[in-house]
DOFIFI-689265 format. One line per 8 residues: number of its first residue (from 1); their letters; for each residue x, y, z of C-alpha. Coordinates in steps of 0.25 Angstrom, whole numbers, plus 5000, padded with zeros to 4 digits. Layout:
BEGIN
NUM) a) X Y Z; ...
This chain:
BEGIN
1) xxxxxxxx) 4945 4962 5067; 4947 4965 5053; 4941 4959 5041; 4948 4964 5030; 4961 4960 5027; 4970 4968 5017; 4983 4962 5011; 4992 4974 5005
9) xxxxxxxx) 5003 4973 4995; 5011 4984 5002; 5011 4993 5013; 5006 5006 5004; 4994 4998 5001; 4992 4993 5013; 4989 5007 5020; 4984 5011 5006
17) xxxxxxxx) 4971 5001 5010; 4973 5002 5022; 4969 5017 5021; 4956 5015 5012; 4950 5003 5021; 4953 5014 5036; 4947 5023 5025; 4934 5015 5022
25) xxxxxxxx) 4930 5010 5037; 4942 5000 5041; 4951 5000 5053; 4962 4994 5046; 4976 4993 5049; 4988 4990 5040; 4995 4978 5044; 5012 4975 5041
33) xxxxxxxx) 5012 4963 5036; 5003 4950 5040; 5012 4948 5053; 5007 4961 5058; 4993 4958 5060; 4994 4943 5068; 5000 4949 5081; 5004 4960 5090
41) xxxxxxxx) 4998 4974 5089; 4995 4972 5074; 4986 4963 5078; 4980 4972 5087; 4978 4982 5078; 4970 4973 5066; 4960 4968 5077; 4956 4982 5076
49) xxxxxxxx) 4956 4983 5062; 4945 4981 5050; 4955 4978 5040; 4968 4974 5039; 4977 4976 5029; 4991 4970 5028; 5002 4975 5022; 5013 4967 5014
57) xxxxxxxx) 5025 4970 5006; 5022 4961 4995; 5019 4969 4981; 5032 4968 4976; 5036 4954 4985; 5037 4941 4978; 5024 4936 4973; 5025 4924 4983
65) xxxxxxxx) 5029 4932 4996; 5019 4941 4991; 5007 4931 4993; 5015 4925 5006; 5014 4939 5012; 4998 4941 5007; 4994 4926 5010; 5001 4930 5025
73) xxxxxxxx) 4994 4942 5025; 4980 4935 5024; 4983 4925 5033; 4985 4937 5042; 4971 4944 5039; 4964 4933 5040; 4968 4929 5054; 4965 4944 5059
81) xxxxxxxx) 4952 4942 5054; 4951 4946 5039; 4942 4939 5030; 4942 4949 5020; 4955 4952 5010; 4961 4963 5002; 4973 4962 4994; 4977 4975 4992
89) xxxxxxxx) 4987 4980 4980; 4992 4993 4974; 4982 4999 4964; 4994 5000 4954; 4993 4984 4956; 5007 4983 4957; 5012 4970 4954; 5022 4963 4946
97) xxxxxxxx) 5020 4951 4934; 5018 4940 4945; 5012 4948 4956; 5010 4949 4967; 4995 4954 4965; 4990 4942 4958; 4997 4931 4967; 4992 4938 4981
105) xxxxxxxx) 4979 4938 4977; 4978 4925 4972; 4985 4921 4985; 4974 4928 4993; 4965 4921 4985; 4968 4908 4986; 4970 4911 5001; 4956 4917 5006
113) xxxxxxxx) 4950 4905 4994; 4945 4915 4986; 4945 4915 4972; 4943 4930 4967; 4948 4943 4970; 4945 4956 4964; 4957 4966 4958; 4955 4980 4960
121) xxxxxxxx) 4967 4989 4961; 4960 5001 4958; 4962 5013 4969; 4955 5026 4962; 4959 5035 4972; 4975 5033 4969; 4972 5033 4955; 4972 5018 4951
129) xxxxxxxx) 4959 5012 4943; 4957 5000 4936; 4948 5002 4923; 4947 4988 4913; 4956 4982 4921; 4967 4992 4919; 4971 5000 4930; 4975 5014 4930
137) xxxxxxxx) 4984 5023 4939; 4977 5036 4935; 4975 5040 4923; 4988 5030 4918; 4986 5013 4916; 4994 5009 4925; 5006 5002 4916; 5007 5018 4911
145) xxxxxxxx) 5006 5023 4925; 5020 5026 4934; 5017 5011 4939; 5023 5007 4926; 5036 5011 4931; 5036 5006 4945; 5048 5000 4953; 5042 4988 4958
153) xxxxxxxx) 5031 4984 4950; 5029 4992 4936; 5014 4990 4932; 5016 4989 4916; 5000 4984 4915; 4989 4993 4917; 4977 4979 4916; 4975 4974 4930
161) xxxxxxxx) 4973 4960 4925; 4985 4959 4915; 4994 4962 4927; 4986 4952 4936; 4983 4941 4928; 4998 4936 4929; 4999 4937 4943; 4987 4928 4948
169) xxxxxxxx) 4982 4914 4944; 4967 4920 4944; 4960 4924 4933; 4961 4940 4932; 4947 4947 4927; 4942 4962 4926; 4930 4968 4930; 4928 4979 4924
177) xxxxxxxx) 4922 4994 4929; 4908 4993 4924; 4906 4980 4932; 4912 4989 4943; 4903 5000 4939; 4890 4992 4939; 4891 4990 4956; 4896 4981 4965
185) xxxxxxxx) 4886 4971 4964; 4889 4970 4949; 4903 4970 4952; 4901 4958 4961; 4893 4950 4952; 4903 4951 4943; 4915 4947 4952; 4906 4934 4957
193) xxxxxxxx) 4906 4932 4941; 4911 4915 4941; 4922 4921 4930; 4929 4929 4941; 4929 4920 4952; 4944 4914 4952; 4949 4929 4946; 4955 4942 4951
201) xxxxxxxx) 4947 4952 4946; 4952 4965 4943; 4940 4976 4943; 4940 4990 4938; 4939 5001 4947; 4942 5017 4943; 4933 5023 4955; 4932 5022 4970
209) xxxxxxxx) 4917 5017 4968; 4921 5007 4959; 4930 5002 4970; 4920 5003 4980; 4912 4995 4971; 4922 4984 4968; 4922 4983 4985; 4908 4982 4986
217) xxxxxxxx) 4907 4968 4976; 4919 4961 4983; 4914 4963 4997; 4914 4948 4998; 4927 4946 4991; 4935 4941 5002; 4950 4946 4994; 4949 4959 4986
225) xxxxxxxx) 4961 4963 4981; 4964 4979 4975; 4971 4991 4981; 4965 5000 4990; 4955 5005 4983; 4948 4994 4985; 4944 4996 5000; 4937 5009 4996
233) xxxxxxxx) 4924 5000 4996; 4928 4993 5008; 4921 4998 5019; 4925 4997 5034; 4917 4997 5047; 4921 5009 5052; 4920 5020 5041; 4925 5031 5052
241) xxxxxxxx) 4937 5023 5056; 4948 5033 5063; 4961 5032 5057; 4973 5030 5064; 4980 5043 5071; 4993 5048 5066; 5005 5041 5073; 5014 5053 5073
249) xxxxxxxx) 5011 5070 5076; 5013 5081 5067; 5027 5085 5064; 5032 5069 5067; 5043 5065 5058; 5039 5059 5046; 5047 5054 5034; 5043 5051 5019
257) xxxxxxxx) 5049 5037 5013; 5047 5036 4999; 5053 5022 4993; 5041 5023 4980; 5047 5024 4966; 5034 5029 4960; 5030 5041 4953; 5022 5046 4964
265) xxxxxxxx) 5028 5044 4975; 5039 5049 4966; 5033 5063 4964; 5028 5063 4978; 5045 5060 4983; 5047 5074 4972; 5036 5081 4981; 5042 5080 4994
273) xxxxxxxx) 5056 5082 4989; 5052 5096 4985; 5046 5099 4999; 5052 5085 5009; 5065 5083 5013; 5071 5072 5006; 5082 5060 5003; 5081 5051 4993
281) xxxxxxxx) 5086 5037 4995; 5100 5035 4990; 5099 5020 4988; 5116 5018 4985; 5117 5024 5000; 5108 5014 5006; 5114 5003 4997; 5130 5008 5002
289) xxxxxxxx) 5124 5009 5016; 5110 5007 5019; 5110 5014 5034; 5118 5024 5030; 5109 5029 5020; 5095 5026 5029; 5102 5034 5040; 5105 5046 5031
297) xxxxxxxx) 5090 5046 5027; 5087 5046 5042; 5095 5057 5044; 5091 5065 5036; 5077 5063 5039; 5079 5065 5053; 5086 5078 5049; 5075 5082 5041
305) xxxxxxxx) 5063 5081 5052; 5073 5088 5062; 5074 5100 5051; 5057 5100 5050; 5048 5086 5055; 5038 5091 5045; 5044 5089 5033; 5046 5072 5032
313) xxxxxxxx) 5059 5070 5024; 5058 5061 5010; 5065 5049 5008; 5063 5045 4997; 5069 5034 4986; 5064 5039 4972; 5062 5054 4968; 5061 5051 4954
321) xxxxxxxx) 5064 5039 4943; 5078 5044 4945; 5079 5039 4958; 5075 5022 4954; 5085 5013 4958; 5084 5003 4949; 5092 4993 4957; 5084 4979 4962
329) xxxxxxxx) 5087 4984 4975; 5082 4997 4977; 5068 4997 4980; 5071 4987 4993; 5083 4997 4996; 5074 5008 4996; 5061 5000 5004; 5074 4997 5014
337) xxxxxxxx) 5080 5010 5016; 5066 5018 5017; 5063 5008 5027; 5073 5009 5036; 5073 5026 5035; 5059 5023 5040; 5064 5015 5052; 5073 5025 5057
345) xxxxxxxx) 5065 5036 5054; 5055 5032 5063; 5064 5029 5073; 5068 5043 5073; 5056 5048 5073; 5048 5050 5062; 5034 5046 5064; 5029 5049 5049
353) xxxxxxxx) 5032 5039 5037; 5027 5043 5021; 5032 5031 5014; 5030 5030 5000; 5032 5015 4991; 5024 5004 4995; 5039 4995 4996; 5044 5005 5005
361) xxxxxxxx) 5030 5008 5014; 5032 4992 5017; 5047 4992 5019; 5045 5005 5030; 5033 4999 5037; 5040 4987 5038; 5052 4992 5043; 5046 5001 5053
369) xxxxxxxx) 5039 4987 5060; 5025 4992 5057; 5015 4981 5058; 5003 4990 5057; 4999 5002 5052; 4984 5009 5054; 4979 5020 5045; 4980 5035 5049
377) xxxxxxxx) 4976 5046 5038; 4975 5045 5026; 4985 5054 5015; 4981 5049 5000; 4975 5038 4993; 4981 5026 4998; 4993 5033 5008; 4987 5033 5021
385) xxxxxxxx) 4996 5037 5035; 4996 5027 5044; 4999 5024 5058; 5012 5013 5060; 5018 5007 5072; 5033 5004 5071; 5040 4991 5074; 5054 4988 5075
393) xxxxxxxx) 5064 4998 5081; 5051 5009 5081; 5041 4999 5089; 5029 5005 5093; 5033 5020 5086; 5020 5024 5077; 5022 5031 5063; 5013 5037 5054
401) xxxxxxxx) 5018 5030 5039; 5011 5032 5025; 5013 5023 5017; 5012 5027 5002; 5011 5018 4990; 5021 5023 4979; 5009 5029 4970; 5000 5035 4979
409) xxxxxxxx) 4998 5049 4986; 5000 5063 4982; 5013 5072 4975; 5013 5075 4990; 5011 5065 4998; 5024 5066 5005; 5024 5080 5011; 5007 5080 5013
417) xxxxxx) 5005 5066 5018; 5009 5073 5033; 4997 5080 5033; 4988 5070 5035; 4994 5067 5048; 4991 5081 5054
């Protein structure tokens, strides 16, 4: 039975965690929403489990169906056993003005009768740090860094408190990298500080250790909140635990959807162009006729894996700057038609899914009728392959799918993530 619940923002982060917790010891196993864990095989599948972390759609939802979705989502952990909790967010912290970081957390707060939660977005291994509170994507704040640009939620503040502090009816405080530095139990004398207890506390962190520390003074915080980074201290009961085999065989169909806008996975879609066969969505033919335009994508993937199965085709909605539909509706027309391509695609064959964008991962999983997903091998920092059991009008059929958050992963990531299911 599992005792650590996990309560994801989006299905990239979801697998993102997922990953580091089957990395660190626990049999864990990525749940489709809160529904996917109360009956049939999902639930199966989380009595087996040590952790359980539930994936939502609800970074970018309305801030009050965002904490319906993450109070449901508790509710649901809690009744499979869970009595401890991690909200998990992207270690960009993307957010808007009112949310929805802030109001979840307060949520899960009040919920569980809590009073404090520590922040800690920070994921070294990706390239994110927070020093003094401000957090850095590399060598760049993060308001200078390509986040300043993005789509969905353009991050025009590097200080981790300044963004939260409009989100949440908590106090927000810092502690800072030397408390961090001095060990955990230092760290959790100051957390137990009476001037912290009804805050959300952000805490520096720029090295895996400094995480690992972090983990070590909140092990009896019932609700941390952070990106996966986190979990690096968190270990499991079974440090050899097997990950899943692959679903599919060598030379199995596979297909790369790309729905992410950002400058990665932007050089990563100019990558495989030079070596993947590939389409670029043409999003006035899916407006003019939405099937017609999925089922020419189809077929010419399906053309592409007759000419050689080894070489996934692209689909792909940006290649550059060029490429931004401004248009409100775009980004959900995009989600749609990679969705459905995915659909049909498996029906006809394909047994391999790289999807890029954390929007588009969760429109895919969800279309493909996949309440759980358990993790195979791992191919970067916070992308994992992982195993998946359709629904819908591919019941039963088994996948392997990667799910890839806009930012992460390699130039190369689309033509060398295959290799890790040899």
């Amino acid at each position: 039975m599992p005792t650590l619940g996990a309560i994801a923002d989006d299905f990239t982060g979801a697998t993102d965690l997922a990953t580091t917790l089957v990395a660190r010891g626990h049999r864990t196993v990525v749940a489709v929403g809160p529904d996917s864990i109360t009956d049939g095989p999902g639930r199966t599948a989380v009595d087996d489990a040590d952790a359980v972390v539930i994936a939502l759609k609800s970074r970018t939802a309305p801030v009050a169906e965002a904490v319906d979705s993450s109070l449901a989502a508790l509710r649901a952990l809690r009744a499979a056993g869970c009595r401890r909790f991690y909200f998990k967010y992207c270690s960009t912290f993307d957010s808007t003005a009112r949310g929805n970081i802030g109001p979840v957390a307060d949520a899960l707060l009040d919920a569980i009768g809590e009073r404090r939660a520590v922040v800690v977005p920070s994921f070294p291994a990706t390239g994110r740090t927070v020093y003094r509170g401000r957090l850095f994507v590399h060598d760049e704040l993060l308001d200078e860094s390509p986040m300043r640009h993005h789509p969905l939620t353009p991050m025009r503040d590097s200080h981790v408190g300044r963004l939260l502090t409009p989100q949440t009816t908590r106090p927000v405080r810092l502690v800072g990298l030397d408390t961090v530095r001095a060990g955990a139990a230092a760290l959790t004398a100051a957390l137990d500080d009476p001037g912290l207890a009804d805050a959300l506390v952000v805490v520096d962190a720029t090295e895996d250790e400094d995480l690992r520390t972090i983990a070590a003074a909140t092990l009896g915080h019932p609700l941390v909140t952070g990106a996966a980074g986190l979990a690096l201290g968190l270990a499991g009961p079974r440090p050899d635990a097997a990950r899943v085999p692959a679903a599919s065989n060598p030379g199995d169909p596979g297909v790369v959807l790309s729905g992410s806008a950002s400058s990665a996975t932007r050089a990563q879609v100019a990558h495989a162009r030079a070596r993947l066969p590939h389409r670029a969505l043409d999003l006035a033919a899916l407006r003019t006729d939405f099937d017609a335009a999925v089922g020419e994508l189809v077929a010419f993937a399906r053309a592409c894996w007759q000419r050689d199965p080894r070489r996934p085709p692209l689909l792909y909605a940006v290649g550059d700057l060029g490429d931004l539909d401004g248009s409100p509706g775009a980004p959900a027309l995009v989600e749609r038609a990679l969705a459905a391509c995915a659909t049909r695609l498996v029906a006809a064959g394909a047994r391999r899914l790289l999807v890029a964008g954390g929007e588009t991962s969760g429109s895919v999983i969800t279309a493909l009728g996949v309440r759980t997903l358990t993790i195979g091998s791992p191919i970067a920092p916070g992308v994992t392959w992982a195993r998946a059991a359709c629904g819908n009008e591919n019941d039963g059929r088994s996948v392997d799918v990667a799910l890839k958050s806009g930012n992460f992963g390699a130039t190369d990531i689309f033509t060398e993530a295959w290799s890790a299911l040899a």
